[in-house]
Phi, psi and omega in degrees: 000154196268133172274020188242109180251120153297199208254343241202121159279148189281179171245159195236111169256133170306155131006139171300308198305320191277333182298292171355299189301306184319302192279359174276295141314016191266138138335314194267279123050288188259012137300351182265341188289312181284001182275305185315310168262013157306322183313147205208188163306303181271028164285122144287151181218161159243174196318343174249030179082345183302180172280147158286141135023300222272350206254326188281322164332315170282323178281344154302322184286335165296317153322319180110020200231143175322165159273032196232172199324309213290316173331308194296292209303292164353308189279323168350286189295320162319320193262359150272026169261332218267295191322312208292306205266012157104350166319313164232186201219106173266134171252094195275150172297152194277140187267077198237169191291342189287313182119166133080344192272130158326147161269175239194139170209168238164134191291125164309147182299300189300000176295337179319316200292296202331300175263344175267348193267181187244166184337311174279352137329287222283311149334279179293312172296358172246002176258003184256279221282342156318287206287350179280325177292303155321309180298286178321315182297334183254008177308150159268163191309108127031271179305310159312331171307302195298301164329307182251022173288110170295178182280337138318334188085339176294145182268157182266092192276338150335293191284302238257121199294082207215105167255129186269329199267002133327265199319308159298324167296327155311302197275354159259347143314320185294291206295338204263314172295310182308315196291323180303292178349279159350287184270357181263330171276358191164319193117298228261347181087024187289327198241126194313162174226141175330096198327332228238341161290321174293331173276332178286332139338341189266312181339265203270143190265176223259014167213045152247143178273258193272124191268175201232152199320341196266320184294307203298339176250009166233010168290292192328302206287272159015296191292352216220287174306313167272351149302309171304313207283310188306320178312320175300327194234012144291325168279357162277356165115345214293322217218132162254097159260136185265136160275160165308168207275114170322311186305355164296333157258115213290323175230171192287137154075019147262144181322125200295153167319152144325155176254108194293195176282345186233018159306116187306121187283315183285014170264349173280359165111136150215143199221143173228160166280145183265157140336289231261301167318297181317272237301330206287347181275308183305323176286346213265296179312305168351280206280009155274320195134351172285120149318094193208087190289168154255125164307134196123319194292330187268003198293337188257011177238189211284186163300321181298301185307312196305302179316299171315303190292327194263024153323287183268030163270153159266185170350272188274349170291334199285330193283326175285311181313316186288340189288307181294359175260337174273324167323326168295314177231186180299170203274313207272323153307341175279299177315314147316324203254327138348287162322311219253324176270020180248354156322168180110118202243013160295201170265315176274031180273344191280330198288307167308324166293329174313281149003298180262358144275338158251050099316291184298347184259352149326288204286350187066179153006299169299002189230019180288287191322316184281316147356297182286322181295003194241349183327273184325330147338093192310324188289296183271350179283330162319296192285359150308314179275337183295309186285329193282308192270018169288322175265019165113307209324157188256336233238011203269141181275153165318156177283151142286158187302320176306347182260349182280306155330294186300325190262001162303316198268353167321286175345283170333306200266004183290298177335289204288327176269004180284179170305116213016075130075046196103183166228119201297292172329267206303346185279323178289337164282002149292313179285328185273318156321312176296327196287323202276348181270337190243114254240163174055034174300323183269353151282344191261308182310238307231351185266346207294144178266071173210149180312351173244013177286330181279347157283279177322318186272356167268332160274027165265349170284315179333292220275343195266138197258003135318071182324342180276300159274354157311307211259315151344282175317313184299313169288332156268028161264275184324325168309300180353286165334269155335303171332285161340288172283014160292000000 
């Protein structure tokens, strides 16, 4: 049985197209967009590409926005996303003696792409507008800053308690638990999850029982860093955040209360991946190098990959994947081709049939013929009469006893090799239902010739809550062996 698990369960994402749409709608995303054609001939910029000063008033008001700090800052941020992602083209001023003069900008290539581009445009111009939201989220406070500016106006960087490269490995471990979460429940991001469960994830180590007064504050402090930060990366669309309930802080920039046992949890902050938030975690692991399937992703490849790849799917992504791969071709050639990759005495050959018996129970009807052709088949002919007599057939011939064995302990080792590692209940009710239908069973069980007999019957000794047939398995798993090793 095969022992190799990715790191990742897939995630079920929308069309490039509805993401395209999400992401065009992220606030900051389209605020950077309307800034860019706002942008003119008399737009000034100054040496690092910003808007001057005398320039953020107009550009907020362009926004729909007051003309007063909070505007200014809005347009600010916008208009370095317009910059960071090629929306607009800054001519920063030259640095000659005279002095005083501005830089000069101009609409950008990528502004084309907002209405012209096609889904995956809009996508990468919008994982550009991500990564600025990052930087900024992981940026230290404003206020801190101000603090340590000398009387020269120079900053002490020295003094400033700030490792940026900490600080981005921290919020992409966050985002990286948050994205697990996720895909663990399902894939869809439906259901938010607790600020004070996600920081502690970061924390708390994963064999402490009761955290200790040291743990428990700096989880607090975590929850206080990342309140700032989800604040930051909701308007690029990344995030649906509830921030903590202010009233929860006795002074400005102190730590939220403890949280008692009948505390409303969502007053602590909840935060989820959006669609759009997911595809954008996902790509960011991509180009790290993480393993982080889509459903979707095995739909243009053979039967083998499809079999294979869905090893590590659970339940219902393996079922959309397999949906999304028949859809693509005719029924009875698929169902043939099916067949022929679910062979095999390896270790993930019992997981593959498994795989290609609810594939073939997708297609239904269109798939008898290619079905039928396998009757004969040692490997395959169980699960052929088993899928015939499931759709009504009258005509499936009896099995032989050896294949009624060889396809117990198949079963048995598909079951034990799914995703985390079964449904323990329903695998004990197989077993104790087999032993009980077949009288001498484990005399028959320890001689079947597949590769996986000697497994199967010691958890079938695990699983069975009779002690007499436990220990029955347990002895024929030692033939097994033996056997084996003759």
């Amino acid at each position: 049985m095969s022992s190799d698990r990715p790191t990742l369960p897939p995630v079920r994402l929308p069309s490039d197209a509805e993401l395209a749409r999400d992401a065009l709608a992220a606030p900051l995303l389209a605020r950077a967009v309307r800034l860019a054609r706002w942008a003119g001939p008399e737009t000034r910029v100054g040496a690092g590409g910003e808007l001057v000063d005398e320039q953020l008033p107009a550009a907020a008001e362009a926004l729909g926005l007051a003309p007063d700090d909070d505007g200014a800052a809005y347009a600010s941020e916008a208009w370095r996303v317009a910059v960071d992602t090629g929306l607009v083209v800054v001519d920063e001023p030259q640095d000659d003696e005279g002095g005083g003069e501005d830089g000069t900008v101009e609409a950008g290539g990528q502004l084309a792409l907002v209405t012209g581009g096609a889904p995956q445009d809009v996508l990468a111009l919008w994982l550009d507008a991500l990564e600025t939201a990052l930087a900024d989220a992981t940026a230290p406070l404003l206020d801190d800053l101000a603090e340590l500016l000398g009387e020269d106006g120079d900053l002490d960087l020295d003094a400033l308690d700030w490792d940026p490269q900490a600080e981005a490995e921290f919020l992409d471990g966050v985002l990286a638990n948050l994205y697990l979460l996720t895909v663990t429940e399902g894939g869809s991001g439906d259901a938010p999850v607790p600020l004070p469960a996600l920081a502690a994830s970061m924390i708390v180590p994963d064999d402490m029982g009761e955290p200790t007064d040291d743990v428990l504050e700096q989880v607090s402090d975590a929850m206080m860093r990342l309140d700032d930060q989800f604040r930051v990366l909701e308007p690029v669309g990344l995030v649906e955040y509830q921030p903590v309930d202010e009233a929860l802080m006795a002074e400005e920039g102190e730590e939220p209360e403890p949280m008692g046992d009948d505390e409303d949890v969502t007053r602590y902050g909840m935060v989820r991946l959006t669609p759009l938030g997911l595809y954008g975690v996902r790509a960011r692991m991509l180009e790290a190098g993480v393993d982080a399937p889509a459903v979707g992703d095995l739909a243009d490849k053979g039967a083998d990959v499809l079999l294979d790849g869905m090893a590590r799917y659970p339940e219902a992504p393996a079922r959309a994947e397999t949906h999304a791969w028949l859809t693509r071709r005719e029924a009875l050639p698929a169902a043939r081709e099916l067949l022929a990759a679910a062979k095999g005495v390896d270790a993930g050959s019992p997981l593959r049939r498994l795989h290609c018996q609810q594939a073939l129970s997708l297609l239904g009807a269109p798939a008898e013929p290619a079905v039928r052709e396998v009757l004969d088949d040692p490997e395959l002919g169980g699960l052929a009469r088993v899928w015939l007599a499931e759709h009504g057939a009258s005509d499936v011939p009896a099995p032989p006893e050896t294949m009624i064995f060889w396809l117990a302990v198949d079963t048995i080792a598909a079951q034990l090799d799914a995703v985390g590692g079964g449904d323990l209940e329903e695998l004990r009710e197989l077993v104790e239902g087999l032993t009980s239908q077949h009288s001498g069973f484990f005399d028959a069980a320890w001689r079947v010739e597949h590769p996986a007999t000697p497994e199967v019957l010691e958890a079938m000794g695990r699983l069975h809550r009779d002690k007499a047939v436990a220990k029955e398995a347990r002895k024929a798993a030692f033939k097994a062996r033996s056997r084996a090793g003759d």
